[in-house]
N, C-alpha and C positions, 0 to 999 in steps of 0.2 A: 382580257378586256378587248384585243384588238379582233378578236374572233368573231365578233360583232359586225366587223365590215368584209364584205363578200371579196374573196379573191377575185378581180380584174375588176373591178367597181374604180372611180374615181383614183390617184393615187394621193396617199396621204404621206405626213411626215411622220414622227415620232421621235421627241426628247427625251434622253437618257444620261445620267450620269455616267464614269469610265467603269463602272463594276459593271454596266450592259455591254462593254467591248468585247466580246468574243464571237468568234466566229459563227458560234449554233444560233445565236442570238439572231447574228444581224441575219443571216439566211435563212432564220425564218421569219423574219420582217420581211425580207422579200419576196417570197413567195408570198405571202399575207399581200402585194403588191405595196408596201410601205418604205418609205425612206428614212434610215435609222439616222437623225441627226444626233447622235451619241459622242459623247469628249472621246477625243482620245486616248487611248492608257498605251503608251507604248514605251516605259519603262520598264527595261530590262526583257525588251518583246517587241512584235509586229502589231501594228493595230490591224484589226479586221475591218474599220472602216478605211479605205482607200478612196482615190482622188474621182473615182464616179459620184461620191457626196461633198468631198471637201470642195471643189474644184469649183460649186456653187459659191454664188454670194448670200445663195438663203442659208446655207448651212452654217457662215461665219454670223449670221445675223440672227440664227435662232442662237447660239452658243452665246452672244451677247446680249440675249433676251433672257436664258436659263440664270446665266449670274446674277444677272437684276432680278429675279427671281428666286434665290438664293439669298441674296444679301440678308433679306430682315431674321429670316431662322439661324445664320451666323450671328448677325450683331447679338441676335435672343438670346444663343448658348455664350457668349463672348465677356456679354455688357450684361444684359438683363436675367442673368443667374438660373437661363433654363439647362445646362449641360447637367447639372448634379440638384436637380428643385429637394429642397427636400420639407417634401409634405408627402400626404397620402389620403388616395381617395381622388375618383375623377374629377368629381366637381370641384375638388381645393385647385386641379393640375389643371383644369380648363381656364379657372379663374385667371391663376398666374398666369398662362398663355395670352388669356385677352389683356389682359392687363400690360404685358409685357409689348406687345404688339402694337395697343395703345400708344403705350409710350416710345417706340419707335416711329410712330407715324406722328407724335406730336413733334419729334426733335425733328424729321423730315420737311414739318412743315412751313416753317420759315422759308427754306432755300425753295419750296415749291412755289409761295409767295412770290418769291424775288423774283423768280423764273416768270411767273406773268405778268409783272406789274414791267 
C-alpha cells in the first residue's frame, strides 16, 4: 500500500508493530521516503530502528498514539470474549465484534463524560 506514494514526494510516517522491526523493512521504508515509526523489538537483538527516529518527539508520540489504538482490540480479546468467539459464520463474528466494541465504548463513556464536564 505504501507503493502508492511516489519516492521523493512529501515525507510520510508509518506505524508498525515490533514484528515490522527488521532491517529489509525499515530500508525500504526509506527509500519509499517514509519514516518507520515501528516499536522496538530488540529482545535478544539490535533493533533496526535507530536514534535517526527515536530521538524525535513525533515518534514517542505516535507510539503513544498506536497504544491507545490498541487498547479496545485487547480489552475485546481480554474482557469481551473475542480471543477464542465461538460461533461461525461472518455475520455471527461481525455481530459480536460490534457488539463487543459497543460495549467498550459504553464502559469508556462515563470517564469521557467527566473528562468534559
Amino acid at each position: 500500500m505504501i507503493a502508492r506514494y511516489s519516492p521523493g514526494a512529501k515525507r510520510i510516517t508509518l506505524g508498525a508493530d515490533k514484528g515490522f522491526d527488521t532491517a529489509s523493512f525499515v530500508a525500504d521504508m526509506r527509500d519509499f521516503n517514509v519514516t518507520p515509526h515501528v516499536a522496538q523489538n530488540a529482545i535478544n537483538r539490535l533493533s533496526a530502528i535507530d536514534r535517526r527516529t527515536t530521538r524525535h518527539c513525533g515518534y514517542e508520540i505516535s507510539q503513544q498514539k498506536r497504544k491507545r489504538v490498541e487498547e479496545p482490540f485487547g480489552w475485546g480479546k481480554t474482557i469481551g470474549g473475542l480471543a477464542r468467539p465461538m460461533l461461525r459464520g461472518v455475520k455471527k463474528l461481525d455481530f459480536k465484534f460490534t457488539l463487543t466494541m459497543a460495549a467498550y465504548d459504553l464502559i469508556k463513556l462515563p470517564r469521557l463524560i467527566a473528562a468534559v464536564a
